[in-house]
Backbone bond lengths (Angstrom), bond angles and torsions (degrees), N, CA, C in turn:
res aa  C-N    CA-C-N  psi(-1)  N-CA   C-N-CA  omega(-1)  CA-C   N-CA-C  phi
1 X - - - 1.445 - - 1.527 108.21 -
2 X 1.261 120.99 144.09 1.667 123.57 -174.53 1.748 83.75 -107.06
3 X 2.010 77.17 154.94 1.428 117.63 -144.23 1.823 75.11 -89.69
4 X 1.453 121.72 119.81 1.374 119.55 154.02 1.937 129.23 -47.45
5 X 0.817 137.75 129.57 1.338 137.64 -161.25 1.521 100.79 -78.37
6 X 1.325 131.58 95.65 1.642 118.70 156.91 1.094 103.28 -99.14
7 X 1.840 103.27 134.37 1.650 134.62 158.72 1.441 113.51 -39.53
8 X 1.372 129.16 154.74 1.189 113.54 166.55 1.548 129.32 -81.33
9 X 1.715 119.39 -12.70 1.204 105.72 151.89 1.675 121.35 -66.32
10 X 0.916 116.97 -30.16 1.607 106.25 174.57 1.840 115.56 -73.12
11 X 0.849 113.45 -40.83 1.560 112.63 157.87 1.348 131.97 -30.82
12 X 1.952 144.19 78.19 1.009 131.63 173.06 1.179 120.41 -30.55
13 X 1.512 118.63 143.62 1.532 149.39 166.94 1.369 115.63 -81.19
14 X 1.712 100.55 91.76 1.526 113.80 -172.69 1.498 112.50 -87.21
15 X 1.484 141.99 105.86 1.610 140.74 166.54 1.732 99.95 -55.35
16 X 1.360 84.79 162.74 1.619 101.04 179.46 1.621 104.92 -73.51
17 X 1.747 110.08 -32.73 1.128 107.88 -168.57 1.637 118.08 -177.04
18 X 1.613 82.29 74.19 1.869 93.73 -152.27 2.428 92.30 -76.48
19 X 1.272 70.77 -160.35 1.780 73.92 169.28 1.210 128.80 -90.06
20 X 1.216 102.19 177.79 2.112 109.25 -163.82 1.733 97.60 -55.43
21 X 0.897 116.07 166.65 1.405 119.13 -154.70 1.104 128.10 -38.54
22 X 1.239 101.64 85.72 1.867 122.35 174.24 1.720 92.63 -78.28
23 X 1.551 105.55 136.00 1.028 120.32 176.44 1.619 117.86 -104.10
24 X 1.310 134.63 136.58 1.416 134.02 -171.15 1.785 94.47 -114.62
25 X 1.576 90.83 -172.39 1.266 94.26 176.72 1.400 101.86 -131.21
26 X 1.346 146.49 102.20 1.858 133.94 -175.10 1.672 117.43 -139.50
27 X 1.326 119.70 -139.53 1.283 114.06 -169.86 1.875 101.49 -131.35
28 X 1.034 124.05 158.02 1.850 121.73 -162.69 2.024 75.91 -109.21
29 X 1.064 100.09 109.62 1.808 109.21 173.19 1.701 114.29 -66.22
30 X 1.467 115.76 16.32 1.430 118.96 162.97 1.322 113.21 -108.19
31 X 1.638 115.15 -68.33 1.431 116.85 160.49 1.502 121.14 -67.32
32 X 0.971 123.71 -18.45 1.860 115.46 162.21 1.784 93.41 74.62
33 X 1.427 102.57 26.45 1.624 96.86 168.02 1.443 114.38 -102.53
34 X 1.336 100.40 160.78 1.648 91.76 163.39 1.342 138.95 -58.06
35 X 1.006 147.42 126.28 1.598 132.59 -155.85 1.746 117.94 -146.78
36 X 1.033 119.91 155.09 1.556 124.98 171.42 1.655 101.80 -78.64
37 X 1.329 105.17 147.13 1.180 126.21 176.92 2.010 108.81 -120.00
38 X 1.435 88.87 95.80 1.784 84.73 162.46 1.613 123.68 -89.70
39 X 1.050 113.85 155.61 1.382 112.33 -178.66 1.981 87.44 -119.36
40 X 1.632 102.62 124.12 1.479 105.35 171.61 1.451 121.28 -106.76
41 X 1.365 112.21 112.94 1.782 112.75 -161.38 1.655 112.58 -62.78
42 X 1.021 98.72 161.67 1.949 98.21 -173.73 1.474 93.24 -67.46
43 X 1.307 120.50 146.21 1.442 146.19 172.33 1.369 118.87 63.09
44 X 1.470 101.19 27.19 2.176 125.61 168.21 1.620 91.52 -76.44
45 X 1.250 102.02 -45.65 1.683 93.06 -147.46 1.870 114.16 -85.64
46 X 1.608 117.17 137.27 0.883 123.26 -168.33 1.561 115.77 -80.38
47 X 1.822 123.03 -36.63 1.221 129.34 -157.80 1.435 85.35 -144.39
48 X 1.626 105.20 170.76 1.704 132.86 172.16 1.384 113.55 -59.13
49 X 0.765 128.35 148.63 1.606 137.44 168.84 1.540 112.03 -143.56
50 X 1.588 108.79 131.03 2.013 105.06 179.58 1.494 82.95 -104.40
51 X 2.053 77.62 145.91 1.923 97.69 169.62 1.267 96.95 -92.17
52 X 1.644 99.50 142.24 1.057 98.74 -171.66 2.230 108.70 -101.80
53 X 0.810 84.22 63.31 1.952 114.77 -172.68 1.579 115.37 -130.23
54 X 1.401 111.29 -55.91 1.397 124.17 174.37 1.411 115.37 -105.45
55 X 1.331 120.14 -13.27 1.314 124.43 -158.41 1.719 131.04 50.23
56 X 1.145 103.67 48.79 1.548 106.45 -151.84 1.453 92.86 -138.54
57 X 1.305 118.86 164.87 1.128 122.40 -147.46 1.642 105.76 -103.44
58 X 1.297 134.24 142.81 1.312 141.90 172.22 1.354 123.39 -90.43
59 X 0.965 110.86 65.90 2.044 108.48 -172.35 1.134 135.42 -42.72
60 X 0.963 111.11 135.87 1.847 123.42 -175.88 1.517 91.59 -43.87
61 X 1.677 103.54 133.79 1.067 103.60 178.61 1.805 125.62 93.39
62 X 1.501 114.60 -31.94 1.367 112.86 -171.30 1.438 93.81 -93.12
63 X 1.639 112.64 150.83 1.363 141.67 161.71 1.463 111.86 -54.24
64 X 1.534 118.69 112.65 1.309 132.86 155.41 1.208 151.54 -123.24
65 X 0.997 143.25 -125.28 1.496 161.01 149.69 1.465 118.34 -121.60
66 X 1.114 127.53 130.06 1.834 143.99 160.55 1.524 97.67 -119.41
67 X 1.643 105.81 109.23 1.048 142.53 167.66 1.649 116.41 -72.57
68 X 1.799 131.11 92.74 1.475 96.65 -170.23 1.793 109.57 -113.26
69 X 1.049 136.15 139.91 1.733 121.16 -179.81 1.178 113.06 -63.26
70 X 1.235 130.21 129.51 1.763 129.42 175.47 1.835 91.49 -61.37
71 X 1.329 91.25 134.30 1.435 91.64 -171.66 1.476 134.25 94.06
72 X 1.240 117.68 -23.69 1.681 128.21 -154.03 1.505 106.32 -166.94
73 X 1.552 89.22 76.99 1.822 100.33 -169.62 1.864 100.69 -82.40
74 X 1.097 108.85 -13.87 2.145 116.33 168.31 1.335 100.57 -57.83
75 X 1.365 129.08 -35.43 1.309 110.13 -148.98 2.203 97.08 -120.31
76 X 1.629 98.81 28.67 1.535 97.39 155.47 1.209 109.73 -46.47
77 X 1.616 115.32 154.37 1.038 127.86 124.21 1.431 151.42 -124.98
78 X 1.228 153.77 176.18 1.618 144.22 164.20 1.569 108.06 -101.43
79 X 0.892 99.25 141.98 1.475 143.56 -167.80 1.259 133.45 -114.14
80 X 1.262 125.17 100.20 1.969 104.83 159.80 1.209 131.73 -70.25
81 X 1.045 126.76 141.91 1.522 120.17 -167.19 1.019 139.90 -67.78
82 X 1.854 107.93 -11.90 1.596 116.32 162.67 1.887 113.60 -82.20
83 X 1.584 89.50 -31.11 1.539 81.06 171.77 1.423 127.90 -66.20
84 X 1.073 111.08 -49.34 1.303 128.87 161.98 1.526 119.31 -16.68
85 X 1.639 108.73 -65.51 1.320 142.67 -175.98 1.709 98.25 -61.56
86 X 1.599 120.15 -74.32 1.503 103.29 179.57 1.241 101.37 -67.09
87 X 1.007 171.77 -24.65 1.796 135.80 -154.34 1.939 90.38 -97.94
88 X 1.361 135.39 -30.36 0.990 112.13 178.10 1.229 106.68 -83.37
């Protein structure tokens, strides 16, 4: 599947390491919808989560991204934050 082209004003403004869940506003780079952007602080998280970018695992406990679809809160996802960063 080809990678849809987002501008860089449409592209959320990701910090290295803003606060416990600062919420953005951007696009989910699978469904190409509009979406919420959570930021999850180190030692929020209870269980594993795979990004689905690297396929690799998100550890209990590590700082990420929760990806949500405007519209289609089933089809969140978690995120690492560099992945995150190149594919959008």
């Amino acid at each position: 599947m080809a990678r849809k082209h987002i501008n860089a004003r449409q592209r959320p403004k990701i910090a290295t390491s803003p606060k416990a869940s600062q919420l953005l506003v951007g696009f989910d780079p699978i469904t190409k919808l509009p979406a919420k952007i959570i930021f999850i602080k180190k030692g929020t998280s209870a269980k594993s989560y795979l990004c689905p970018y690297c396929n690799q695992t998100i550890s209990p406990g590590e700082f990420h991204l929760v990806v949500v679809p405007k519209g289609q809160k089933d089809l969140r996802r978690h995120w690492h934050i560099p992945c995150y960063k190149r594919i959008s």
